[in-house]
PDB file as gemmi writes it, atoms N, CA and C in Angstrom:
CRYST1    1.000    1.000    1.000  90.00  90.00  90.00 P 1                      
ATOM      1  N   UNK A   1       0.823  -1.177   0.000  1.00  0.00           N  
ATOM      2  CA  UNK A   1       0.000   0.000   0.000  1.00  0.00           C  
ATOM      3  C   UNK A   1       0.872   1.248   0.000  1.00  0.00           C  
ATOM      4  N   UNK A   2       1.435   1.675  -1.106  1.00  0.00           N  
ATOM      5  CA  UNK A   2       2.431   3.093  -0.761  1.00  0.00           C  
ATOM      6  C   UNK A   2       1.717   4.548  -0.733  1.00  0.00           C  
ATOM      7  N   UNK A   3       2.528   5.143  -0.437  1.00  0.00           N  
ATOM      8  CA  UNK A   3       2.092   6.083   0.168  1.00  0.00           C  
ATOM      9  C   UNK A   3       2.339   7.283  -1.070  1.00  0.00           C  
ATOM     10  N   UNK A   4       1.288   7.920  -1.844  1.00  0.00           N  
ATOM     11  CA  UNK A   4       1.437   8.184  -3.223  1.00  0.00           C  
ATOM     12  C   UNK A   4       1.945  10.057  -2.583  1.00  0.00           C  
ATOM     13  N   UNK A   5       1.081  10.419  -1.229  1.00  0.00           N  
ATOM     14  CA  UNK A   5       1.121  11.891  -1.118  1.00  0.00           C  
ATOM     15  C   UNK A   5       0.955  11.807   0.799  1.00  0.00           C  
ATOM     16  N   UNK A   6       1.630  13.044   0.705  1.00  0.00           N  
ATOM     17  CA  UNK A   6       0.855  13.499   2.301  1.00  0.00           C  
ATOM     18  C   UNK A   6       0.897  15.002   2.066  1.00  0.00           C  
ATOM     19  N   UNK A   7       0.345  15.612   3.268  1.00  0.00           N  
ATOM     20  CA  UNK A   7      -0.104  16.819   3.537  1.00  0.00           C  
ATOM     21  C   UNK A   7      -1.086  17.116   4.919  1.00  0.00           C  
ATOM     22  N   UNK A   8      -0.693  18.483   5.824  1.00  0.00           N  
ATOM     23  CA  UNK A   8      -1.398  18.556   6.461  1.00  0.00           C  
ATOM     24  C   UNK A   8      -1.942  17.527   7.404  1.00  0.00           C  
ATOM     25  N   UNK A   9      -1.139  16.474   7.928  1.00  0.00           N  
ATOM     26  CA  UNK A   9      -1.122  15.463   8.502  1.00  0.00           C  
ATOM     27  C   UNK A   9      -2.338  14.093   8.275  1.00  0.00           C  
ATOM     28  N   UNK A  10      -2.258  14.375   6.659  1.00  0.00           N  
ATOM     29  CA  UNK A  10      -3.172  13.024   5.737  1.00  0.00           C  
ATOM     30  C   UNK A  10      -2.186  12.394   5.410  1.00  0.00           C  
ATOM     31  N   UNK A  11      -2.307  11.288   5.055  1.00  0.00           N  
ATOM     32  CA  UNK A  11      -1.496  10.630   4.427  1.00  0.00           C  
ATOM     33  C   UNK A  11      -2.351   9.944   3.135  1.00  0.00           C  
ATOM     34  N   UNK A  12      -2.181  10.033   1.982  1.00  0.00           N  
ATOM     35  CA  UNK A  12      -2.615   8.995   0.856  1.00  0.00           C  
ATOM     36  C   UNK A  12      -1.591   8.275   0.590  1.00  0.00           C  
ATOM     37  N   UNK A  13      -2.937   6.962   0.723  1.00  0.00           N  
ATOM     38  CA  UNK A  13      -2.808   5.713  -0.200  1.00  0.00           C  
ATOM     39  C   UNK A  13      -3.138   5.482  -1.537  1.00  0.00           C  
ATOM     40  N   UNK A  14      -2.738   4.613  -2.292  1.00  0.00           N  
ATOM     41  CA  UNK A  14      -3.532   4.001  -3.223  1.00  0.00           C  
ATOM     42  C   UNK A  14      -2.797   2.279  -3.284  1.00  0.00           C  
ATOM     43  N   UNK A  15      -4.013   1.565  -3.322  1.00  0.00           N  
ATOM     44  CA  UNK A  15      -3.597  -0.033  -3.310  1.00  0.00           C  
ATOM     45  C   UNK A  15      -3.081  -0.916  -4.258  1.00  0.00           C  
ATOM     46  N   UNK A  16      -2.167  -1.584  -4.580  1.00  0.00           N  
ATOM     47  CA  UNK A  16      -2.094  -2.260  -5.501  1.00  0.00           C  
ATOM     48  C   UNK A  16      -3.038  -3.590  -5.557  1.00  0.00           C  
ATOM     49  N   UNK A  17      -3.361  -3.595  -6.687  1.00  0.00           N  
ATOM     50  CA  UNK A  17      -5.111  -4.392  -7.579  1.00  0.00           C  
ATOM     51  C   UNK A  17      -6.274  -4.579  -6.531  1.00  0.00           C  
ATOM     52  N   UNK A  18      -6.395  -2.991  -6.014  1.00  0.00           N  
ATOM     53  CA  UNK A  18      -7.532  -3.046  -5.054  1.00  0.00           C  
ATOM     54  C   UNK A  18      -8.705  -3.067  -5.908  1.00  0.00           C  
ATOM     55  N   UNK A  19      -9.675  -3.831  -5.828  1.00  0.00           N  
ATOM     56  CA  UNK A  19     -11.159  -4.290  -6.255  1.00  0.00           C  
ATOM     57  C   UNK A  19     -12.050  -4.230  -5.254  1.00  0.00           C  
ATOM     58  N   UNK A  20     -11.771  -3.449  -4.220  1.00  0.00           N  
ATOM     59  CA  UNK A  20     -12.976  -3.724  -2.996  1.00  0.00           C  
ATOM     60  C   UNK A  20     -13.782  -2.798  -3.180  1.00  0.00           C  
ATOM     61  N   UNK A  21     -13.841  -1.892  -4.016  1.00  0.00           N  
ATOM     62  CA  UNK A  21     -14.930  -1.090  -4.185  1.00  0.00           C  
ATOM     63  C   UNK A  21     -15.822  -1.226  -5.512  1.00  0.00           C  
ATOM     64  N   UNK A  22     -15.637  -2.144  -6.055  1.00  0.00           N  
ATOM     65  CA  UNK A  22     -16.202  -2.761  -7.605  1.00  0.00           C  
ATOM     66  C   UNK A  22     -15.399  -1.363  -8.727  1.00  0.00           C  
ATOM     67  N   UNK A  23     -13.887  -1.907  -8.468  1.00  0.00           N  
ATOM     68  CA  UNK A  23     -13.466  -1.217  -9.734  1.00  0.00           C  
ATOM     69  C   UNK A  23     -13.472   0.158  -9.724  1.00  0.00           C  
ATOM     70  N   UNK A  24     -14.126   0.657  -8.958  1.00  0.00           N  
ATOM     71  CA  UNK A  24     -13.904   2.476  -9.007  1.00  0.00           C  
ATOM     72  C   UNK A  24     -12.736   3.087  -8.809  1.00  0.00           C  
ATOM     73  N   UNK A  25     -12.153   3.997  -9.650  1.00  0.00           N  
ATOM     74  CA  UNK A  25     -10.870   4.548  -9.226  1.00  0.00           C  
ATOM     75  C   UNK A  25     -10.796   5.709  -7.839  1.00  0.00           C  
ATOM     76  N   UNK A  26     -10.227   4.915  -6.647  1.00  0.00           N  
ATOM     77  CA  UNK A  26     -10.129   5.905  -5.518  1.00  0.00           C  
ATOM     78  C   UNK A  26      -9.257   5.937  -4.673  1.00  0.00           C  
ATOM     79  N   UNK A  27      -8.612   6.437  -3.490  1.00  0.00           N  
ATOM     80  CA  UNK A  27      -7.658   6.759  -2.671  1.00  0.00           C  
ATOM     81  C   UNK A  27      -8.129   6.194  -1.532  1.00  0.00           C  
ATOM     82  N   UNK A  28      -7.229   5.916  -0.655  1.00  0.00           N  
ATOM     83  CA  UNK A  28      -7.510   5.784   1.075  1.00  0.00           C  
ATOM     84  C   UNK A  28      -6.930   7.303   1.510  1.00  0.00           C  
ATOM     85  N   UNK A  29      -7.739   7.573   2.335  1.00  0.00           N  
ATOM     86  CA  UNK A  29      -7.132   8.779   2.833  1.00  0.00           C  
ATOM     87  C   UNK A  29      -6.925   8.705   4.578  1.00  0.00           C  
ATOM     88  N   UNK A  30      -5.937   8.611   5.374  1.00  0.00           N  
ATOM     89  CA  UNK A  30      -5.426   8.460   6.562  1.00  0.00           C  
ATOM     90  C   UNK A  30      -5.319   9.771   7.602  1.00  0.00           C  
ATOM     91  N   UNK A  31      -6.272  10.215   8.296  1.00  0.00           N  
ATOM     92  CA  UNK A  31      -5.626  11.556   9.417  1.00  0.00           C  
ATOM     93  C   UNK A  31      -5.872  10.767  10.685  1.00  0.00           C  
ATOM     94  N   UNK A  32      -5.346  11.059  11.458  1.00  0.00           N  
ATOM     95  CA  UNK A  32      -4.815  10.225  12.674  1.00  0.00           C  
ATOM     96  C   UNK A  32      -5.895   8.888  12.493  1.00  0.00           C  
ATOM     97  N   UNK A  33      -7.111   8.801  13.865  1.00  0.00           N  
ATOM     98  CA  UNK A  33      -7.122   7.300  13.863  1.00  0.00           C  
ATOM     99  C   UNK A  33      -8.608   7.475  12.859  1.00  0.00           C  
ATOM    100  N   UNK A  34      -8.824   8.612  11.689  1.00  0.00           N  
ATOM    101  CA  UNK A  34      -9.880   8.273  10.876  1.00  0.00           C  
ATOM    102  C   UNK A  34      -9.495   8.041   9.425  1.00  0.00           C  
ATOM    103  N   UNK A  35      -9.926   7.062   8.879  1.00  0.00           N  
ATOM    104  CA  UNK A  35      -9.654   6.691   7.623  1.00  0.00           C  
ATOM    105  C   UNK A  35     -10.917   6.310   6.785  1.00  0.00           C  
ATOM    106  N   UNK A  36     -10.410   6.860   5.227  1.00  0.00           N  
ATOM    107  CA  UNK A  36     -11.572   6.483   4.050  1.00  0.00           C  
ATOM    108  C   UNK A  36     -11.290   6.345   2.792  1.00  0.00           C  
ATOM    109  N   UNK A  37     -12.215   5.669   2.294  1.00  0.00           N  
ATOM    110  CA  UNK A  37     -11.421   5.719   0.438  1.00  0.00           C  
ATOM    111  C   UNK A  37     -12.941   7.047   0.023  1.00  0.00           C  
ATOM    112  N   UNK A  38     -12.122   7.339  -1.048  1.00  0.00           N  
ATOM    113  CA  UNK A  38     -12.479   8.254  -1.676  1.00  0.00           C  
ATOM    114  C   UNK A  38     -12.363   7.723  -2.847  1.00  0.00           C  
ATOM    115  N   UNK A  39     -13.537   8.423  -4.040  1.00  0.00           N  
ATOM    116  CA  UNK A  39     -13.639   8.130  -5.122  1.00  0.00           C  
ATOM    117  C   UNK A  39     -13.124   9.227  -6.317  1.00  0.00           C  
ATOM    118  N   UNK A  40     -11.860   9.028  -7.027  1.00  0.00           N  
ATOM    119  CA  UNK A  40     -11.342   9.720  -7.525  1.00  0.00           C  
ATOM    120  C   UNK A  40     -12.103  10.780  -9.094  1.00  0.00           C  
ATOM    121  N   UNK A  41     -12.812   9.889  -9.338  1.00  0.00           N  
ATOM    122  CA  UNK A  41     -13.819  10.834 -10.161  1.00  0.00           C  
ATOM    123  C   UNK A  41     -15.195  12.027  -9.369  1.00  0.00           C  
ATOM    124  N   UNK A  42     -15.365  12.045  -8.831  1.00  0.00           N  
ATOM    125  CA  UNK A  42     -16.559  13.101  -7.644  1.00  0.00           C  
ATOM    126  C   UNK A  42     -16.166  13.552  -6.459  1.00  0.00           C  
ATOM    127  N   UNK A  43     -15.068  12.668  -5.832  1.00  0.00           N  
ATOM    128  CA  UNK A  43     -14.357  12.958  -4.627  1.00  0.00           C  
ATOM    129  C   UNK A  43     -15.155  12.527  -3.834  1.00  0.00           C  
ATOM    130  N   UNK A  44     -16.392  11.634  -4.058  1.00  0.00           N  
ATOM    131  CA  UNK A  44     -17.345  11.163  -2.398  1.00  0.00           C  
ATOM    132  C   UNK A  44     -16.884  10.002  -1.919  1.00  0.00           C  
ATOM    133  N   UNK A  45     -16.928  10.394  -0.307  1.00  0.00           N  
ATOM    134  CA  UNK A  45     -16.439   9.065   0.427  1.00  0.00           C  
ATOM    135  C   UNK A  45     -17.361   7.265  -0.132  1.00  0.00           C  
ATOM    136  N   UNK A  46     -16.475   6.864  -0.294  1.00  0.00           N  
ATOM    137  CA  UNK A  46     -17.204   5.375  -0.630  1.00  0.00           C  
ATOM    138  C   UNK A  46     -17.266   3.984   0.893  1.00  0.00           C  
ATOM    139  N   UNK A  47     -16.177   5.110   1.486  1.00  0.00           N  
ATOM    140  CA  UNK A  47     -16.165   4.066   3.158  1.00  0.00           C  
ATOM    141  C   UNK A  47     -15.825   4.540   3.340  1.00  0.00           C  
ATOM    142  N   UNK A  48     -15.722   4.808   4.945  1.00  0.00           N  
ATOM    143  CA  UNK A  48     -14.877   4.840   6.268  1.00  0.00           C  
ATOM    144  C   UNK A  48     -15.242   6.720   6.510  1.00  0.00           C  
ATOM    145  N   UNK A  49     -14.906   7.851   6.873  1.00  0.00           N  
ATOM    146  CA  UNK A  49     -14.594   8.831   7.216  1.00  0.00           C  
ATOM    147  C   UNK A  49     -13.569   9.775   7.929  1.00  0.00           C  
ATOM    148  N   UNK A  50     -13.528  10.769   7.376  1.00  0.00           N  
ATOM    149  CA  UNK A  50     -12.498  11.707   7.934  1.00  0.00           C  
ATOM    150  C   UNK A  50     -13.295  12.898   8.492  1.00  0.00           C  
ATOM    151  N   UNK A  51     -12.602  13.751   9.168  1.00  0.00           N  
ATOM    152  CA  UNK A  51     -13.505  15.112   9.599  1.00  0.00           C  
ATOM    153  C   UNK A  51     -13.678  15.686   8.536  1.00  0.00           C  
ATOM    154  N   UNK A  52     -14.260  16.962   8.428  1.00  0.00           N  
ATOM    155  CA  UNK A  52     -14.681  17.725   7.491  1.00  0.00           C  
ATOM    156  C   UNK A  52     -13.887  18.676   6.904  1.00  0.00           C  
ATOM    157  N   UNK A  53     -13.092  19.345   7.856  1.00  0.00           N  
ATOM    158  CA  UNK A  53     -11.824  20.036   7.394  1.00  0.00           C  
ATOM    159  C   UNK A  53     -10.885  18.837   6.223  1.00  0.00           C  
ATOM    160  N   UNK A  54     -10.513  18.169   6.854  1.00  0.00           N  
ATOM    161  CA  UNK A  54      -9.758  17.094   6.193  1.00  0.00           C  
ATOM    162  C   UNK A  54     -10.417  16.744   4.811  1.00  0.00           C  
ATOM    163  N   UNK A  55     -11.671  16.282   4.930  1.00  0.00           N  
ATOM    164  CA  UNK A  55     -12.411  15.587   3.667  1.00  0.00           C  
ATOM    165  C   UNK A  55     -12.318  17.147   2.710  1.00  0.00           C  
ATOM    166  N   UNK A  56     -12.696  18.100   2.955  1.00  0.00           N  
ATOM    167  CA  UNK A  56     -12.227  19.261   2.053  1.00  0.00           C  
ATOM    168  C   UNK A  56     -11.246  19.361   1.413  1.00  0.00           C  
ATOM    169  N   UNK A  57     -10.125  18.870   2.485  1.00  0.00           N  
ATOM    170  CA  UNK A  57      -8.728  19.323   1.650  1.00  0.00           C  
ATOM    171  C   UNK A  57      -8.354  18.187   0.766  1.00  0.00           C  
ATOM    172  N   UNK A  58      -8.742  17.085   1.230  1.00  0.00           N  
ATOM    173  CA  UNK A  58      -8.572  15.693   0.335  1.00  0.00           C  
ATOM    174  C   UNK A  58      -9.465  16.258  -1.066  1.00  0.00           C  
ATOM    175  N   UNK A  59     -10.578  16.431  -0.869  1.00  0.00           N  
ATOM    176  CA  UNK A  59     -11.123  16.808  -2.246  1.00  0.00           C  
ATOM    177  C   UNK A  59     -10.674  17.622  -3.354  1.00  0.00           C  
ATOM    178  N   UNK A  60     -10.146  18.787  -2.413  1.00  0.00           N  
ATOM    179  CA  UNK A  60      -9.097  19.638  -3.220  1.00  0.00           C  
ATOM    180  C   UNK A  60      -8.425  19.134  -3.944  1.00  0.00           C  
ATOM    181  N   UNK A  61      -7.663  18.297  -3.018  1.00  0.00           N  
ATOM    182  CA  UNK A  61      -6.042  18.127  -3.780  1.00  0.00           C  
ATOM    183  C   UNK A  61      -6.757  16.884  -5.235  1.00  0.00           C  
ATOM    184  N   UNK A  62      -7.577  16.355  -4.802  1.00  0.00           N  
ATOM    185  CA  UNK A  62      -8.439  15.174  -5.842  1.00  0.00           C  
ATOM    186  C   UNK A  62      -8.414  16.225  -7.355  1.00  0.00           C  
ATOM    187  N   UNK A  63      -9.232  17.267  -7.039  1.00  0.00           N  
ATOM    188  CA  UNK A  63      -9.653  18.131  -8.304  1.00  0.00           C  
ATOM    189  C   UNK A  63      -8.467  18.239  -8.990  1.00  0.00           C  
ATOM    190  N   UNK A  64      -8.052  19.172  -8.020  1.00  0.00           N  
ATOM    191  CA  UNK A  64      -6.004  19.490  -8.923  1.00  0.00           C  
ATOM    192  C   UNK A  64      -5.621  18.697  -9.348  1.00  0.00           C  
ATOM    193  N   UNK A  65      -5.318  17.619  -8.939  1.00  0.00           N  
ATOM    194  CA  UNK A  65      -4.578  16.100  -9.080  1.00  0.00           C  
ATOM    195  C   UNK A  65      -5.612  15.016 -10.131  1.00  0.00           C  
ATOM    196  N   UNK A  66      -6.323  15.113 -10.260  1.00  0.00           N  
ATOM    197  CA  UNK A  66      -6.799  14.397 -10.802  1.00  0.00           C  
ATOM    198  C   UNK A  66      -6.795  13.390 -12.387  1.00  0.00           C  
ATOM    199  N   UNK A  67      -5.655  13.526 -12.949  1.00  0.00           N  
ATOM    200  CA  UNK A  67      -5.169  13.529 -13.853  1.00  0.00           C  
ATOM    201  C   UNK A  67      -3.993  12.511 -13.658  1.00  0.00           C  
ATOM    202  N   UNK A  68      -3.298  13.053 -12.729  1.00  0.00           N  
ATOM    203  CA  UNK A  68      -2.338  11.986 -12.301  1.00  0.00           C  
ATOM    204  C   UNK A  68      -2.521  11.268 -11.211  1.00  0.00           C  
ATOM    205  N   UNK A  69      -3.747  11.495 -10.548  1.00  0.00           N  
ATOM    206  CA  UNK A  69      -4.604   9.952  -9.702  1.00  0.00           C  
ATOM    207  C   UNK A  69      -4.829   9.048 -10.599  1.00  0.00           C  
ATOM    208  N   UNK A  70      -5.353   9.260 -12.010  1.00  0.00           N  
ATOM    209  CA  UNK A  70      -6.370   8.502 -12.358  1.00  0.00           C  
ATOM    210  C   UNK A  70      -5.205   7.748 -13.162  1.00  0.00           C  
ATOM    211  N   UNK A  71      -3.812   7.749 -13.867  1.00  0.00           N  
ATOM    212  CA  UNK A  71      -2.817   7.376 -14.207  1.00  0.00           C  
ATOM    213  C   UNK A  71      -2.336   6.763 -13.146  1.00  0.00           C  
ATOM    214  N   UNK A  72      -2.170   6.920 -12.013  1.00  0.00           N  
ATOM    215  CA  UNK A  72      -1.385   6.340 -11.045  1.00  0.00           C  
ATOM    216  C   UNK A  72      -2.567   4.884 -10.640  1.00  0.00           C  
ATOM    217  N   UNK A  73      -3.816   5.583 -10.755  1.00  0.00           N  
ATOM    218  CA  UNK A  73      -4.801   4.565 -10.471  1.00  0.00           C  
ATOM    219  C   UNK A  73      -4.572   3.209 -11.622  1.00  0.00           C  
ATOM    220  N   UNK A  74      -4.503   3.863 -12.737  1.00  0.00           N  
ATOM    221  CA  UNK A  74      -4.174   2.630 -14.078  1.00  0.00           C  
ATOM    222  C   UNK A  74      -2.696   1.652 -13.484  1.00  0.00           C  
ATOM    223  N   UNK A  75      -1.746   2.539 -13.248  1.00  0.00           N  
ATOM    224  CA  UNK A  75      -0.676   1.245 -12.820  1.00  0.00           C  
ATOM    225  C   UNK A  75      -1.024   0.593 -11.633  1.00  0.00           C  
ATOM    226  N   UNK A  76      -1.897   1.278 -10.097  1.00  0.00           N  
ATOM    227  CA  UNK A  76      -1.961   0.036  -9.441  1.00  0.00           C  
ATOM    228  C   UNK A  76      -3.022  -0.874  -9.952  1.00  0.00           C  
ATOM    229  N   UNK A  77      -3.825  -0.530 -10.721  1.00  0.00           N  
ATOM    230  CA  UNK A  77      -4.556  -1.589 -11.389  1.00  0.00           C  
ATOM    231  C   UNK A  77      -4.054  -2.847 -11.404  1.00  0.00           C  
ATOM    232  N   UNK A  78      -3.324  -2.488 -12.475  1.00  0.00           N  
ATOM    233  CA  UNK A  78      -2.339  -3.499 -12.984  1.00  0.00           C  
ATOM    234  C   UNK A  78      -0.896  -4.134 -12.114  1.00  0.00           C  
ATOM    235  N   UNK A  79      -0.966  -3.598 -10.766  1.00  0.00           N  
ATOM    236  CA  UNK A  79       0.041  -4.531  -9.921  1.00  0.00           C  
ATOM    237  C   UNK A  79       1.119  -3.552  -9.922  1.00  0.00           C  
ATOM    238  N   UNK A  80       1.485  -2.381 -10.768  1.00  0.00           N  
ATOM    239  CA  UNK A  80       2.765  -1.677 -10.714  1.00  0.00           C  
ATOM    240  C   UNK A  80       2.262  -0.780  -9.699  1.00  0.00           C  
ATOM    241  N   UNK A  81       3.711  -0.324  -8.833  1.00  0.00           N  
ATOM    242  CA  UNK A  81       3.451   0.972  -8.324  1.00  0.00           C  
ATOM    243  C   UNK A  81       3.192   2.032  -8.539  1.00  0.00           C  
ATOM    244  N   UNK A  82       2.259   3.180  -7.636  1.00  0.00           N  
ATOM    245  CA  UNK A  82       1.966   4.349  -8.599  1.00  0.00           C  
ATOM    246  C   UNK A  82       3.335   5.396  -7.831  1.00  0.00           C  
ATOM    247  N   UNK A  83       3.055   6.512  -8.610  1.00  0.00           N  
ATOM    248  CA  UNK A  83       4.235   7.480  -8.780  1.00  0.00           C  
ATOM    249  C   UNK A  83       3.631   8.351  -8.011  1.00  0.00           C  
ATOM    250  N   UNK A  84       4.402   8.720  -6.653  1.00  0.00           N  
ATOM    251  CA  UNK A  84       4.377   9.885  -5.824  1.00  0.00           C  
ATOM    252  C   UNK A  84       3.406  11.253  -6.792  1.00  0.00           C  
ATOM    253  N   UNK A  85       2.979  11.683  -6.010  1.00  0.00           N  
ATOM    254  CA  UNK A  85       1.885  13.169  -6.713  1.00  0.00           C  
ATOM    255  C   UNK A  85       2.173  14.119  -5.249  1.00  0.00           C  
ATOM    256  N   UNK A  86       2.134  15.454  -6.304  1.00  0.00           N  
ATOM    257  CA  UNK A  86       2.572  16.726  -5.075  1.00  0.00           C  
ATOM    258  C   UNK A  86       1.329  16.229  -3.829  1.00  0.00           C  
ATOM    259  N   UNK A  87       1.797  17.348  -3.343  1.00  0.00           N  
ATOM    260  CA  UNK A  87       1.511  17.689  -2.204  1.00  0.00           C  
ATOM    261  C   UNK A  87      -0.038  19.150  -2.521  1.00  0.00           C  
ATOM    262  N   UNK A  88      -0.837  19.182  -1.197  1.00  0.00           N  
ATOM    263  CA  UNK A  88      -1.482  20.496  -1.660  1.00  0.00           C  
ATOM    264  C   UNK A  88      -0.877  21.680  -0.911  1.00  0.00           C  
TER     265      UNK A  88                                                      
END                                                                             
């Protein structure tokens, strides 16, 4: 599970050949003991939760980034690692 970004004391994930959400391209997002995946096309939580400040800034950085989530999302698809993405 590497760790593609952090910021602001989040940490993102993305999984290699994660399928637990039927195929949707999305992130885990980590702030202390709350965690969630997020769905990289709309930015809505699909499990788990973060506070609200947090889920904002995760969304943010989703919009900006989104381009090279959804590329990074194609290699863990496929078992390769994805490639570090800035920071917000």
């Amino acid at each position: 599970m590497p760790i593609i970004s952090m910021f602001y004391g989040i940490i993102i994930r993305m999984y290699l050949l994660d399928s637990k959400h039927h195929d949707l391209a999305h992130i885990h997002a980590r702030y202390g003991e709350f965690e969630a995946s997020i769905g990289i096309e709309e930015g809505e939580i699909l499990a788990g939760e973060l506070p609200r400040k947090q889920l904002r800034l995760v969304q943010a950085w989703i919009e900006l980034r989104r381009d090279e989530l959804m590329a990074d999302w194609e290699l863990a698809a496929s078992g390769e690692n994805p490639y570090k993405i800035d920071p917000l």
